[in-house]
Structures are given as C-alpha cells and as structure tokens.
N, C-alpha and C positions, 0 to 999 in steps of 0.2 A: 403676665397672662398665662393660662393655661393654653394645653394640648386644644385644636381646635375642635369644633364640633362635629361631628359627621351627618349627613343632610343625607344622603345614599350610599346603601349596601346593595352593591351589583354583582355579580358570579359573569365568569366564563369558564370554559373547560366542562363543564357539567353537565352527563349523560345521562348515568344510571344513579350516582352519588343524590341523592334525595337535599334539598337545600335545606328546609328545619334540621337535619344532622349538620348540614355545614356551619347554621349559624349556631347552634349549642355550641357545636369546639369552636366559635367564634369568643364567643359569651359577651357578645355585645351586638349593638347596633344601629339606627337610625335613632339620634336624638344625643348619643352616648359622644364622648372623649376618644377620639384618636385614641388607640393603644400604644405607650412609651415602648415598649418592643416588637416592634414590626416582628424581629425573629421568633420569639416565644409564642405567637401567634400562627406563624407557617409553622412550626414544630405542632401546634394544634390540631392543628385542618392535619395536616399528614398523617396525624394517628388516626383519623376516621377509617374506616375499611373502604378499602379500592380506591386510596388517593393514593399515588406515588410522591406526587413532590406540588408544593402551595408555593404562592406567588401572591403576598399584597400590594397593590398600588394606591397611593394615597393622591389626590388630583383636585384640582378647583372647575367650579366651583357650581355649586345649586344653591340659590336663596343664601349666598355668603357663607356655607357650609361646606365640609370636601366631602368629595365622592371615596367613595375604598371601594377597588375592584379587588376580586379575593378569584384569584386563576389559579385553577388544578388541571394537574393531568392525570387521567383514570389508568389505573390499570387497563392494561389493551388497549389506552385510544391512539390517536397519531402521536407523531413524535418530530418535533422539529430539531433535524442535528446542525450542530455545527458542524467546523470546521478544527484539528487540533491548532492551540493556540502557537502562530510560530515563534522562534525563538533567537531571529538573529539581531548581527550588532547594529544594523543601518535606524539613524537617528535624526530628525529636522533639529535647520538654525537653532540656536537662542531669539535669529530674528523672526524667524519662523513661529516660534512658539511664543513671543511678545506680539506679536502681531495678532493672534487668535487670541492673546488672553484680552488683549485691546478691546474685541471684536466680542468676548463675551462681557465685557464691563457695557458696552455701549447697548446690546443686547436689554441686561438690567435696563439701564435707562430707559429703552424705547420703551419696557414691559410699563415703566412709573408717569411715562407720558403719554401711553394708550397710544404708542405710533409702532403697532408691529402688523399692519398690511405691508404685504411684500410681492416683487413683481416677477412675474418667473416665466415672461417670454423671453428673454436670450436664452432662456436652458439652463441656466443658474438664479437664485434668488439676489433680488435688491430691494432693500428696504426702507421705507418712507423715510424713519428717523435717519438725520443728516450724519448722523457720527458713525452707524452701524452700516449705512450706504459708504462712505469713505474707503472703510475697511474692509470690506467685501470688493470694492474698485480696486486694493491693494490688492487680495485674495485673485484677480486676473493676471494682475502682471507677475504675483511669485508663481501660480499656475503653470504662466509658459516660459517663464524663465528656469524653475525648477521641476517641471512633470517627472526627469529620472527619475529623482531623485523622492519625489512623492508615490510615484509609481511602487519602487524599491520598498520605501517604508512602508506603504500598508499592504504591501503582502509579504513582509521577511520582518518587520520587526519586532522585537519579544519587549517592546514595551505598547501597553496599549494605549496610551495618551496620546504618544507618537500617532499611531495608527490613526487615530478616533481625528487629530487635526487632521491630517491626511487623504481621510477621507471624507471633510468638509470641503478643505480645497480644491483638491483634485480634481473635482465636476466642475472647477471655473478655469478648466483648459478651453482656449480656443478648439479645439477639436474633439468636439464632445464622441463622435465615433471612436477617437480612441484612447478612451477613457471607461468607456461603457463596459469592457469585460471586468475591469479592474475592480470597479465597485456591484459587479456584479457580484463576485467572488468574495467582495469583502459583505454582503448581502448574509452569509454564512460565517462570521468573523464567532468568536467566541464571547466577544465584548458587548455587551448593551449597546453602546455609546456608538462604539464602532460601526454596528449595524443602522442604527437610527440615521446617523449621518449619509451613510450610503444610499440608504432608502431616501432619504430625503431630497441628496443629490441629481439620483434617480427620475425621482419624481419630477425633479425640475427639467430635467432632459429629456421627460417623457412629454411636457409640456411643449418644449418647442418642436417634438418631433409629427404631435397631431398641428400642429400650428404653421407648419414648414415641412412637411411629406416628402418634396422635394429632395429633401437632405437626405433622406434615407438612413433616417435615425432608427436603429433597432435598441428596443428594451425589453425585454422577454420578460414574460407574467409570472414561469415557473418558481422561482425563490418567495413573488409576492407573497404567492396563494398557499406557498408552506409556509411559509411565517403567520399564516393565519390561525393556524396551528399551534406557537410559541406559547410558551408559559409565563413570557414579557408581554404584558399588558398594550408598551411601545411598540413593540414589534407587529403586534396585528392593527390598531388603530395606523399606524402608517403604511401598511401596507392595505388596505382597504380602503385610506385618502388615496393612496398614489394606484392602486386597479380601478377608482373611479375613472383618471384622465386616459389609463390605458383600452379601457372599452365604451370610451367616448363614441369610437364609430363604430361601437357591436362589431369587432373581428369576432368571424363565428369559432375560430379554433380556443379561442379565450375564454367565451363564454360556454363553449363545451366543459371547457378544463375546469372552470366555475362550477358549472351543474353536475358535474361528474364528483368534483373531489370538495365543496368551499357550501356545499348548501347548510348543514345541522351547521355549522361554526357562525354564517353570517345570518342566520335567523337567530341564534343564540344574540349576536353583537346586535341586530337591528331591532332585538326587544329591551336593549336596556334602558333604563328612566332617563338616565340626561339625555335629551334629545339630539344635541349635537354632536355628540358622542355616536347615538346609533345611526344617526344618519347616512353614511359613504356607506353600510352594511344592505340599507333599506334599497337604495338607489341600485345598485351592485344586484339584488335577489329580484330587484322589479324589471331590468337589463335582463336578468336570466329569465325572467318567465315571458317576456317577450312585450313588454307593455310597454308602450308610446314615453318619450319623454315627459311629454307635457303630463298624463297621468298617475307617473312616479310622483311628481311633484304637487299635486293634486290631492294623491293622495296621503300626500304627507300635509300639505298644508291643510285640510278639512279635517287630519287625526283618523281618518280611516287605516293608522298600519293596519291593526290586526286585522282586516278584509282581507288587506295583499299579502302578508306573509299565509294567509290560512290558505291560500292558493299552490302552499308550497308544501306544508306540514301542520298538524295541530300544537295547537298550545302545549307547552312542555308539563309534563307532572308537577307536581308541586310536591310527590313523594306517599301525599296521605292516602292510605287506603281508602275506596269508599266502603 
C-alpha cells in the first residue's frame, strides 16, 4: 500500500502569510499522497517570505483520510521557548522503563479494540481496557514509592526518554500538590514527548481539582496559553483540551489572560475543518465572550460557529486581493 491519502489541509501560525503561497510551497493537497518527506516539505514552507520555521503534522482521521496540519511561525509573531535541555546523569529502573514500555503495548491494544475512554477523576487517567488499567495501578505504586527519584529525572536528566516516562508517572503520586510544580516546569521541557505527557498529567490533576476544591489543587493557565503559541501542533491541541477543564468555573483572572493574550490563535484553532479538533478552541472563545454554557453548545451543535466567532473577529483573508 501506498503513502495514505490526505482528506484536509489545515494551517495554524498564519497571520499575514497569505495561504494560496503556503499551499504552492506545499505543492499538494486535499485528495493528494501524504508527502514521503515530511522534512523537504518544512524546508518548503520556510522559504516563503515571513515564515521563520514550518511544522507538519500528519493525524487521523476525516472520511478514513489524514488530516496535515502545516504550523508556521511568522516573523514577529509570538514565540513559545523552552527550557535549555538539562544534561545530568540521574536515570529510571530497567523496571521502570519495562513497565511504561508494557503500558505502551497495551495502549496499541486498546487503540485495536476501540477501548480508549479513560477516567480521570482521581487526578490521574485509568483506562477501560483491562491491560492498560493494570499498568497504570502499577504507575501509583512506582509513583510513591519512587517520586525522588522521578522528581530528579525529569528535571536533571540529559536523556529525554527518561524524562518523557517520568513525566507520565510522576502525576500518579498520591500527592498531587506536590507534584504540580514539577511538571509544571517540565510544561517548558525541550522535548515533544516530554511536554505532552506533562500536559496531559496536568490535565488530569486539573480534573480532580474542579471536582474536589476542597483539596486546594493549584494548576496555573500560564504555560497553557503559551503553548498555544507552539510550533507543535500537540502542544496547542493539549493545551486548549486541558484550558477547557481549567475555566469550567469562568475564574475571571483566566479568562482575562485568554482575552488579552489567546484570542487571533483560538479563532484560527476553532475554524479548522475536523470538527473535533476545533472544538476545546470554540468552547474556550465562547467562555471568553461571555456566552451561557448551554449556547456554546448550541451553537456548535446547529453549525452556527461562524455566528460566534464573528463576535470576536472577521473572517481571516484568504490573501486575494479584491
């Protein structure tokens, strides 16, 4: 079999870059073959004027076809930094690292048996399929039996795999407060992988924290809403799922920091064609303009976005003069 098909060409990053120039240095598109070199692609898009640096993402799925997200950053636009990558020796088990790679086999499995609902009120995920649940009940007990030790590794280790388990685990400590800076910081990690996981963690921590007030769980938006920024495709779809749970109750300091710094980036995200995709973008800008739950949802489900986002901003150019 060949290269699969592509079903949508989506953009983010895109201000002033006109999108007919993006997709020329694409030179493909909807209907077309995956491109066998992701890279010779980004090296594409770069050369247009006012791109600094290209990003494709290849995803599933629309009408059995992939999605290619094609992320730029413009000259002058924001800029999501990391962190420099550290470099020391601290390293997890072999049981440690058999234990995650367990836990990404069974993973595979659940994706082949359509069993990946996962539950994420204790503040960490568990997942329907019985083998990926197991493993994740193991991920509590190395949690609090090893936190130093996971603590250590994802902010001193100069290997990133290390880091990246580390920071899956880590958020299955019984003491999720103190846990919270750690993958805060790795939120800025230099690693994809690394950050995803954190976010992820995060997010699950943020769930128990609307869910249990009590606890006085703190998750700060700020890393969110730059990441929404990133040139990683991952990086803003997960942080735009997990700023959904954190202005569940509209804090109005969040949805300040939203309307002030995240408006052009999540009307760009809440216009794009896979719906479930743009979705946590849509919810998020309809939160910011002050609308009722019930008519976010409303107005997603009757297809009126562009009503509510035109509440916000007009429709982006499309580049052509008139």
């Amino acid at each position: 079999m060949g290269p699969p098909r592509i079903g949508i060409v989506d953009f983010y990053g895109r201000s002033k870059v006109s999108e007919p120039l993006l997709r020329k240095a694409l030179g493909f598109g909807e209907g077309d073959a995956l491109p066998r070199s992701k890279e010779d692609v980004e090296e594409a898009v770069e050369a247009v004027k006012d791109v600094v640096s290209a990003r494709l993402q290849a995803t599933c799925c629309e009408d059995g076809k992939a999605i290619l997200y094609v992320g730029i950053e413009e000259r002058g636009a924001p800029h999501f930094d990391y962190l420099a990558a550290p470099s020391g020796e601290p390293r997890l088990s072999g049981e440690i690292r058999n234990q995650y790679a367990a836990f990404l086999r069974s993973v595979q499995a659940a994706i082949r048996e359509g069993k990946m609902n996962e539950n994420l009120a204790q503040g960490h995920s568990l997942m329907e399929h019985a083998g990926a649940y197991a493993n994740q009940l193991r991920f509590a007990e190395i949690a609090q039996a090893e936190l130093p030790l996971l603590r250590q590794v994802l902010r001193e280790s100069g290997n990133e795999e290390h880091r990246a388990i580390a920071a899956y685990i880590i958020g299955y400590a019984p003491n999720k407060n103190g846990v919270t800076a750690d993958l805060q910081s790795a939120l800025r990690d230099p690693d994809d992988t690394v950050r995803n996981n954190a976010m992820r963690a995060l997010g699950a921590i943020a769930v128990l924290a609307a869910k249990e007030p009590e606890r006085g769980l703190q998750v700060s938006p700020t890393w969110f809403i730059e990441a929404l920024d990133s040139l990683i495709w991952q990086d803003r779809t997960t942080a735009a799922a997990t700023l959904v749970t954190l202005t569940e109750g509209r804090p109005a300091n969040v949805i300040q920091h939203l309307k002030e710094r995240a408006v052009p980036t999540l009307t760009e995200m809440a216009r794009w064609k896979h719906l479930p995709h743009a979705l946590p973008a849509f919810i998020l800008l309809g939160r910011v303009l002050g609308e009722p739950e019930e008519e976010i949802q409303k107005a997603w489900s009757e297809g009126r976005r562009d009503a509510l986002l035109a509440k916000l901003a007009p429709p982006p150019s499309s580049g052509k003069k008139k």
